[in-house]
Every structure is written in structure tokens, then in C-alpha cells.
C-alpha positions as CSV (number, residue, x, y, z in Angstrom):
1,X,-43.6,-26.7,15.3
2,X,-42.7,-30.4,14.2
3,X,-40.6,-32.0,17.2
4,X,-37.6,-32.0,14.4
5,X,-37.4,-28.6,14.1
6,X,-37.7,-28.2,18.2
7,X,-34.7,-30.4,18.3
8,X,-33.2,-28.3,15.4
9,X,-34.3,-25.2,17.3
10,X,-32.1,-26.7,20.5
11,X,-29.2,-27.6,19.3
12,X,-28.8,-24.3,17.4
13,X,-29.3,-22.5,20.2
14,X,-27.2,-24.8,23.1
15,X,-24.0,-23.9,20.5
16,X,-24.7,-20.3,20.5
17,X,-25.2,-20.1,24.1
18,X,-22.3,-22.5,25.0
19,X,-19.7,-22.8,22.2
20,X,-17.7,-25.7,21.2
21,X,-14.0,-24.2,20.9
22,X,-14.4,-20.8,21.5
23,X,-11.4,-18.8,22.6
24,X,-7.6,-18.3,21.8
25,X,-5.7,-21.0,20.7
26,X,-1.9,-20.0,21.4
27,X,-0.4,-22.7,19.2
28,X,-2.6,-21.5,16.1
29,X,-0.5,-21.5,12.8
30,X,-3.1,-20.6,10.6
31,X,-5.5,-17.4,11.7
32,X,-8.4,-15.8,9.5
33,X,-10.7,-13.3,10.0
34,X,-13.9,-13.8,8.1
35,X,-16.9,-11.0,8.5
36,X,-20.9,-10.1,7.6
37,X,-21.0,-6.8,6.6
38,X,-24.6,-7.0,6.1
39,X,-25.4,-8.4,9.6
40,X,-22.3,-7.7,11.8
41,X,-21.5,-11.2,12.3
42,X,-16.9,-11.7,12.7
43,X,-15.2,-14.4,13.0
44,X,-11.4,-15.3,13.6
45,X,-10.6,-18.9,13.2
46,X,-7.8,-19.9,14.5
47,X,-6.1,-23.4,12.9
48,X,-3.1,-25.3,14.4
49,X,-2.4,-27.7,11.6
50,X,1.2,-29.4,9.9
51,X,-0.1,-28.6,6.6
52,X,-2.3,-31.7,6.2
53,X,-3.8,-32.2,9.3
54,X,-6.3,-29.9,11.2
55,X,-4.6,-30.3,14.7
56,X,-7.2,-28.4,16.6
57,X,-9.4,-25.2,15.9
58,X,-11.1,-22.6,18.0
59,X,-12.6,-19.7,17.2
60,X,-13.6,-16.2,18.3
61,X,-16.4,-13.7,17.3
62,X,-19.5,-12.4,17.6
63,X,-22.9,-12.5,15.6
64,X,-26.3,-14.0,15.3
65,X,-26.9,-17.4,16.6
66,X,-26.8,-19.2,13.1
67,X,-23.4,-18.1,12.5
68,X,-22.1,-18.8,16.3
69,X,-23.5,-22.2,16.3
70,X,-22.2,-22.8,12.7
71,X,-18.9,-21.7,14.1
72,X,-19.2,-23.9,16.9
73,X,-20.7,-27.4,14.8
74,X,-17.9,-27.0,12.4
75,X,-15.0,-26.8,14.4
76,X,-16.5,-29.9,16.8
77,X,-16.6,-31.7,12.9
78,X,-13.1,-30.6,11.5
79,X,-10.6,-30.7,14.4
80,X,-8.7,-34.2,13.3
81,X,-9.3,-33.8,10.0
82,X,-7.4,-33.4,6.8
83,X,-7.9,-30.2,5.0
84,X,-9.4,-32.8,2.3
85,X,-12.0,-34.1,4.5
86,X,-12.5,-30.8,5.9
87,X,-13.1,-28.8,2.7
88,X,-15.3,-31.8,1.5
89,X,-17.2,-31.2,4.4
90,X,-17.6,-27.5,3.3
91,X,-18.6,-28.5,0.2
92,X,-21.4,-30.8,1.4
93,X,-22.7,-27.9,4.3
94,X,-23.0,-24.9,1.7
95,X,-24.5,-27.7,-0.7
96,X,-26.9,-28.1,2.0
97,X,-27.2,-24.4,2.9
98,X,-27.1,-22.9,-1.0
99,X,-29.2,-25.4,-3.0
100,X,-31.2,-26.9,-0.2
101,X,-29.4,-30.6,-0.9
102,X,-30.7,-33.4,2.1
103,X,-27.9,-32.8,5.0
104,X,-25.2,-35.2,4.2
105,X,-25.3,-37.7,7.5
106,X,-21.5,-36.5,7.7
107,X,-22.5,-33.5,8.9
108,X,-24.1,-34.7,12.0
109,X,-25.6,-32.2,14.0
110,X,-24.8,-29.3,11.3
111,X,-28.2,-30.6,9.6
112,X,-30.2,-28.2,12.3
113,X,-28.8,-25.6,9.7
114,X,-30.7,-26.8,7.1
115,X,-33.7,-24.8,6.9
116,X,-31.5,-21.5,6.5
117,X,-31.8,-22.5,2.8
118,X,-35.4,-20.6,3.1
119,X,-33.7,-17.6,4.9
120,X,-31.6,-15.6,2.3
121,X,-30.6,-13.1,4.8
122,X,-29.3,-16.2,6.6
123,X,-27.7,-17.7,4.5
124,X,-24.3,-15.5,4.9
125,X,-24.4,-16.2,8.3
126,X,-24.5,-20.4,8.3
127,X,-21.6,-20.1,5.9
128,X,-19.0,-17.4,7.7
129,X,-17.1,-19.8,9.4
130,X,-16.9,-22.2,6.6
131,X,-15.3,-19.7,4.1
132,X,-12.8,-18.7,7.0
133,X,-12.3,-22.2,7.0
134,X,-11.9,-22.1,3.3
135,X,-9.3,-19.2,3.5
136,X,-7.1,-20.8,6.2
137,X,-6.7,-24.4,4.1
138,X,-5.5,-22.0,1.7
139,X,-3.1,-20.1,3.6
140,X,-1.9,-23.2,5.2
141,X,-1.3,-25.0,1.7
142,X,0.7,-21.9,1.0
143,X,2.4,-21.9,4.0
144,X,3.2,-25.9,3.3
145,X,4.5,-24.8,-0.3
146,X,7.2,-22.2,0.9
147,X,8.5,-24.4,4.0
């Protein structure tokens, strides 16, 4: 094993066993639950946001350690963020993740993810919390619209 995939193998496994912003977040305005029915993998991410801004973000679940550590990466990477630079994130993580794209250097840390390109049966796992994160920009634009 190259010593880039030991550091890959490290980080991945420091955020599963000691998530970033796991646990309730009492002021959340935005909650989704997101789910692997193939694997068992769940996830509720929970958003405290003013429509534009991601405030802070926690989440809770349970699953594999690819889609705990994603959990815990992308909520260390979004919190103070606009949905727009969050979702353009997304967008350069599942790039990463679907199509095997270089890791964007925006993504930091996420980049020990990007070998689950090779692992189909993987690849719903690295990208749970991302399409929760997905689903609550949309439910907080929607909320924005009707306040």
C-alpha cells in the first residue's frame, strides 16, 4: 500500500471513528433524511441556515465508514457556506466519486474518497450525505420562497 492511500486509509477512518458534527442540532431549520437501502447506511442532516447561508450542520446516522466519514468531511467543508458554494462543492465531490475526475483541491481532505470510483457498491455510500445535502438546499430555497 502506497503511503497516499495509508494517509487516505487514516483520515477515512479517524472521521468514522470520531465524527466532525455529529449529533442534534436544536436550532436546525432545515432537516432531511437520506438512506442506502442496499447497504443500510441513514442519514439525517440537519441545516441551520437563513436561506443563503449554511449557518452550521450536524448530522446523525449510521452506516459504513465511507458514508460516516463522507458525512463527517462534508459538513467540516460546508458549515459557512452558501448553498451556491456548497452545492458546487457537491457537484465537484460526485464528479470526483461518479466519473473518477482528479479531487478538486477545494475538497481538501474529501480527496481520501477518491478511490470509491473503483467500488460501485461504494459509491452510494460516499454520496448519501451529499444528496441529503442536495435535498435540504432545496427545501430551504422553498422555505426562502414562501417567507
Amino acid at each position: 500500500m502506497s503511503l497516499l492511500e495509508e494517509l487516505y486509509k487514516e483520515i477515512i477512518l479517524r472521521h468514522y471513528k470520531s465524527p466532525h458534527n455529529y449529533g442534534s442540532l436544536e436550532s436546525a431549520n432545515v432537516r432531511v433524511v437520506g438512506d442506502n437501502p442496499s447497504c443500510g447506511d441513514q442519514i439525517e442532516l440537519l441545516v441551520e441556515t437563513d436561506g443563503e447561508q449554511i449557518a452550521d450542520v450536524r448530522f446523525r446516522g449510521q452506516g459504513c465508514a465511507i458514508s460516516q466519514a463522507s458525512a463527517s468531511l462534508m459538513t467540516d467543508l460546508v458549515k459557512g457556506k452558501t448553498w451556491a458554494e456548497a452545492l458546487e462543492l457537491e457537484r465537484k465531490f460526485k464528479s470526483m466519486i461518479l466519473d473518477g475526475t482528479p479531487p478538486s483541491p477545494e475538497l481538501g481532505d474529501l480527496a481520501a474518497l477518491s478511490g470509491v470510483h473503483k467500488l460501485a457498491a461504494r459509491v452510494k455510500c460516499a454520496t448519501l450525505a451529499w444528496n441529503a445535502l442536495e435535498q435540504a438546499a432545496q427545501e430551504a430555497r422553498t422555505k426562502a420562497q414562501g417567507a
